[in-house]
N, C-alpha and C positions, 0 to 999 in steps of 0.2 A: 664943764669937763668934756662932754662929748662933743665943746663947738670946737673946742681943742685938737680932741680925735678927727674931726673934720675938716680942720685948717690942716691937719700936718697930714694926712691925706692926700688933699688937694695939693702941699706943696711936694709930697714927692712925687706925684706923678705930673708934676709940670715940668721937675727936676730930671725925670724920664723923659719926656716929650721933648725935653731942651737935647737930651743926652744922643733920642734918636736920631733928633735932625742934624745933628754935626757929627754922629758917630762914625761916617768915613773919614772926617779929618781928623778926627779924634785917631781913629787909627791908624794914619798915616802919619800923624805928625810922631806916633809912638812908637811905626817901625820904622821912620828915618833916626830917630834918635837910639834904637837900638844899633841901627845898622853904624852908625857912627861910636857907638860904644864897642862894637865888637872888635875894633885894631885895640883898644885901650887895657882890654880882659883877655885877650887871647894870642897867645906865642906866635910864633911867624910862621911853623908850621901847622899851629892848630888853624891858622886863619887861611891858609892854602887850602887845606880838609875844605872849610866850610864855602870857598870860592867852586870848588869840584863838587861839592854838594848844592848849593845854587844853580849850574850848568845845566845838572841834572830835575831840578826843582821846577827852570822854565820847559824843559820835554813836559813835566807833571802838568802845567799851568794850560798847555795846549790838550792835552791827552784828558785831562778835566772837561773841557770844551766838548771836542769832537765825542766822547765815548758818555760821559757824564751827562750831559745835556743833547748829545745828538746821537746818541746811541750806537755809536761804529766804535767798536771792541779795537781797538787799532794794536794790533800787536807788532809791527813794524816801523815803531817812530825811529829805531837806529837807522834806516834807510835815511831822512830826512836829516838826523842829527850828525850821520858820515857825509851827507853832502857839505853839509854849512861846516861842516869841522875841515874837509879836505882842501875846500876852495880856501880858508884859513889857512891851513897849511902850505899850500900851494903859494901863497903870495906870502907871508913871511920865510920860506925857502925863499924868496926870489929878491926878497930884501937884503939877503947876504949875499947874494952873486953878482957879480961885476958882469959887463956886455959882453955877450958871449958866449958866457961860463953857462955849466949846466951842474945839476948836485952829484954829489960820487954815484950814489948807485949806477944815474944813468950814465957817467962816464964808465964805469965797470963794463958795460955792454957796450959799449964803444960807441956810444951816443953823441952826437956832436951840436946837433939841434934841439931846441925846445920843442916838444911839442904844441900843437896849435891851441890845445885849451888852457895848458899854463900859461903860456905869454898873454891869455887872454884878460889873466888876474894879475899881472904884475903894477896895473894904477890901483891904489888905495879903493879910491874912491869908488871904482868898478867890481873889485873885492867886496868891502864893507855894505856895496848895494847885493851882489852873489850869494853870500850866506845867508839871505834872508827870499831872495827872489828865484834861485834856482831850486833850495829845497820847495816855494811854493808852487813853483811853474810845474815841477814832475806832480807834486802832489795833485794839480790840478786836471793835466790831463789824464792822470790814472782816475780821480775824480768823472772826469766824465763817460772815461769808458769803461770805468765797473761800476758805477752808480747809476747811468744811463741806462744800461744792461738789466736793473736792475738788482746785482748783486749784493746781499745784506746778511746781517746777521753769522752764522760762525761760518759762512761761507766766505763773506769779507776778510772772517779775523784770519781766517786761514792764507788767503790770498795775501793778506800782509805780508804774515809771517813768513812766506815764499819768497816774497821779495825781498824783504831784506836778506833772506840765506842766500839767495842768488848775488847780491849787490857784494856781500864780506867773502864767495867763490869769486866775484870779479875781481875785488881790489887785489885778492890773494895770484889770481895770475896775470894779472896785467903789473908782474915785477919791474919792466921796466919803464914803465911811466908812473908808477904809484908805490914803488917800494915795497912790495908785496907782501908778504906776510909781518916784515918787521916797519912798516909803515911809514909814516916820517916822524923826524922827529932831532934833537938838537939845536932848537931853536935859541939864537941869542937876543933878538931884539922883538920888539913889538912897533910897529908903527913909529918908529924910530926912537923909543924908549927900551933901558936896555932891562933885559928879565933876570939879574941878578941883582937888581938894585932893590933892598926893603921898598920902598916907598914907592918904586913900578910897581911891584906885588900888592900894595895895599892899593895901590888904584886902579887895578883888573880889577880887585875884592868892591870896591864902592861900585866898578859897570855891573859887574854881576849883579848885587845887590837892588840896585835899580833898576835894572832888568826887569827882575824877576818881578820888583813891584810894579814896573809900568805895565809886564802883562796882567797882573792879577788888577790892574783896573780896568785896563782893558776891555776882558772878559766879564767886569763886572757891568761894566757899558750895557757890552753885547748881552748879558743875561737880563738886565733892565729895559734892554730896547725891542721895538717889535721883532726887528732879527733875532730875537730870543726866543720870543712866544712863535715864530715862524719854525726853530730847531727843534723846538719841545714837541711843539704839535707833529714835525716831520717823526721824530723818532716816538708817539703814541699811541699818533692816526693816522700813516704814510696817505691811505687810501681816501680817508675823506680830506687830507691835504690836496690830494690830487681832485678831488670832486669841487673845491673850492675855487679848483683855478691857480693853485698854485704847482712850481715845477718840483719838485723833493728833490731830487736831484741835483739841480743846482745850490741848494739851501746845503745839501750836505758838500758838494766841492767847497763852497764856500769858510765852513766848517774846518772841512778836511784842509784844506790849504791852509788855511788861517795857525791849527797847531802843526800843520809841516814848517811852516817859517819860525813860529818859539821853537821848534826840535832844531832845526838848521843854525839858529842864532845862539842857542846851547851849545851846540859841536864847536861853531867857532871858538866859543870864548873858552872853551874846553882845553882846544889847543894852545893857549898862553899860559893856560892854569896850571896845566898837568906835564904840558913838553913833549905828549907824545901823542900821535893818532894812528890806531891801526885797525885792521878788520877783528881783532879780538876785542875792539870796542864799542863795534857799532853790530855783531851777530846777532841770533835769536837771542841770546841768554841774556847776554844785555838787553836786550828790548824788553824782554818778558820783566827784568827786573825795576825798569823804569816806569812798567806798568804796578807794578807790586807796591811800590810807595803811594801810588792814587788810590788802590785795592785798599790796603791800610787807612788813608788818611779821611776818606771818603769821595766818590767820585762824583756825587752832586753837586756835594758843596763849595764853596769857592777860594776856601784856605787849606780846604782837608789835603789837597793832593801837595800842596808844597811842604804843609807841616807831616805828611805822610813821609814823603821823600827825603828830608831832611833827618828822621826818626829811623828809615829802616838804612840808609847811608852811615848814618854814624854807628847803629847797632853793628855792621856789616865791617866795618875798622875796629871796633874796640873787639867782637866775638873774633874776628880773622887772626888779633892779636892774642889776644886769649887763648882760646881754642882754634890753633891753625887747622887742626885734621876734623875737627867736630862741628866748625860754625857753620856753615851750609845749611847741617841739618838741626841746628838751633833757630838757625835763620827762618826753615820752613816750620819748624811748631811754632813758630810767633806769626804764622801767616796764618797760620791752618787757625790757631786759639784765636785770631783777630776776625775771620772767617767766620768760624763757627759762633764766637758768642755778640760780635760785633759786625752784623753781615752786613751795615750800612756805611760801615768806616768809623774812626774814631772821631771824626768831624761830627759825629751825630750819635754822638754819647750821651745826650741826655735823654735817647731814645732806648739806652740800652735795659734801663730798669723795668721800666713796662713791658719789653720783650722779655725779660726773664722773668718777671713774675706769669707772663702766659704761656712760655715756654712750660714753663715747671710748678704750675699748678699754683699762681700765686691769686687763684680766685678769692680763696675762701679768707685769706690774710686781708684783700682789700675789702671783704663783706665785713670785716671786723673793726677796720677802721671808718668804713662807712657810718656804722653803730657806733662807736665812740664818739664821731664828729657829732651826729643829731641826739647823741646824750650830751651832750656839752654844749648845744645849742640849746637842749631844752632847760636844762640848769641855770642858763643868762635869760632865759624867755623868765622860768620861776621868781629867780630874782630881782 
């Protein structure tokens, strides 16, 4: 009997050891197969919801990166996210316009000319490289000359946070190149597919979706490769980083750039999703709340911030429905409750017991199961 107990031992943890080694395919093969179940289970407006909630998923997937692993509080991803969303904008406006033509607002002011930076997005191909290369390019040289400086910690978050309230004051008065406070937006086509059509809808919904998983491999690259152990060490030991020989500095632009382009490639795809882009999209409040899904979901870990974002997104549409005048601040006790008893995120819930038994005095419960275990081992010793 007991060779018994040792053969079926042995085979499950070979049955683990099989399960470790394939468990990234193992999960990939289970969220492509979700992600293709989800036109199949959900209406055509539940599945838009969930395209504008992926948008926001890839902001989490970079904001995981930089803050999670490289410790820059980044409270400014809207900065990043209104870039790749505008340049988006900026080149499907220009796919409606014939040679010549400019969009109404700037004919309203009596505009005749493009300006120089829109005609710069009108090739696809120059667009589709923009949402990803110009939120990196700013990302990178704020990178160097606040990281260079030395700037860190809530002196950084705060610096964010400036920036982007200064970037949603610009779009707001630069009305006649940017639409100013009511943004752009009545978009008909996508890359020459038209956005009334179900089936264009469902396949924004498969880019998002892929997205979002190409970044979370990504970053899983990144979290497995020495560039990893380079970001961790930057944001644990800046100081003997630097006594090593290496630059911190650069490790973090690197960082910092890398989720300014997920935030940039989110706004784009935002703009097909949604149809509309404006500065009450990309302000503080959106930013602080793009952060709030990682806060929730956990920002170590490498699924928490999307399944974070996903969680406090859909809470934030059914409570808005519910309770239009009271979800806000239902919104913020589910932060505060996720906060206080869960301060590592829900990603890392299985840590949450053992906090609370030390939180609130679960000594003397675990001394009692201690004592029951080595009674119940001396009972099988007896026997």
């Amino acid at each position: 009997m007991s060779n018994g107990i040792v053969q079926g031992i042995g085979s499950d943890k070979s049955a683990g050891a099989v399960f470790e080694k394939y468990r990234v395919w193992v999960g990939i093969v289970v969220t492509v197969a979700l992600i293709f179940l989800m036109p199949a289970v959900l209406s055509g407006y539940s599945l838009g919801l969930l395209s504008k909630y992926l948008c926001y998923a890839m902001v989490a997937v970079g904001i995981g990166l930089a803050w999670g692993q490289g410790g820059m509080l980044t409270l400014g991803q809207g900065l990043f996210f209104g870039l790749g969303a505008y340049v988006m904008a900026i080149h499907l406006k220009l796919e409606e316009l014939g040679p010549g033509q400019v969009p109404d607002f700037m004919a309203q002011y009596g505009i005749t000319d493009l300006p120089g930076f829109w005609d710069l997005f009108r090739n696809p191909v120059v667009a589709v490289i923009g949402v990803a290369v110009v939120p990196g390019a700013v990302a990178a040289v704020l990178g160097i000359l606040v990281f260079g400086r030395g700037v860190r910690g809530a002196y950084f978050a705060i610096l964010s946070q400036a920036l982007v309230a200064a970037f949603s004051v610009l779009l707001v008065g630069q009305s006649k190149t940017t639409g100013g406070a009511n943004g752009l937006s009545d978009f008909s086509g996508f890359f020459g597919y038209d956005l009334t059509d179900p089936a264009n809808k469902q396949m924004i919904y498969y880019i998002c979706a892929f997205l979002v998983l190409a970044m979370v491999l990504i970053v899983r690259w990144i979290r497995r490769s020495f560039m990893g152990e380079l970001i961790i060490g930057v944001r644990d030991q800046e100081n003997r980083m630097k006594f090593l020989g290496y630059n911190p500095a650069s490790i973090k632009v690197f960082a910092f750039s890398l989720a300014a382009m997920f935030a940039g490639i989110g706004g784009a795809m935002f703009v097909p999703v949604v149809g509309i882009i404006s500065p009450s999209d990309i302000g503080v409040t959106p930013s602080i709340l793009m952060l709030a899904g990682v806060v929730i979901g956990g920002r170590t870990t490498l699924l928490g911030p999307v399944v974070g974002t996903l969680l406090i997104r859909f809470a934030e549409t059914q409570l808005s429905d519910a309770y239009p005048s009271a979800w806000t601040y239902i919104e913020g006790l589910i932060f505060i409750l996720v906060i206080a008893f869960a301060p590592y995120g829900l990603g890392q819930a299985k840590d949450l017991w053992p906090w609370l038994k030390e939180r609130f005095g679960g000594g003397a419960g675990s001394t009692v199961g201690d004592v029951a275990v080595v009674a119940s081992e001396a009972k099988a010793v007896e026997a």
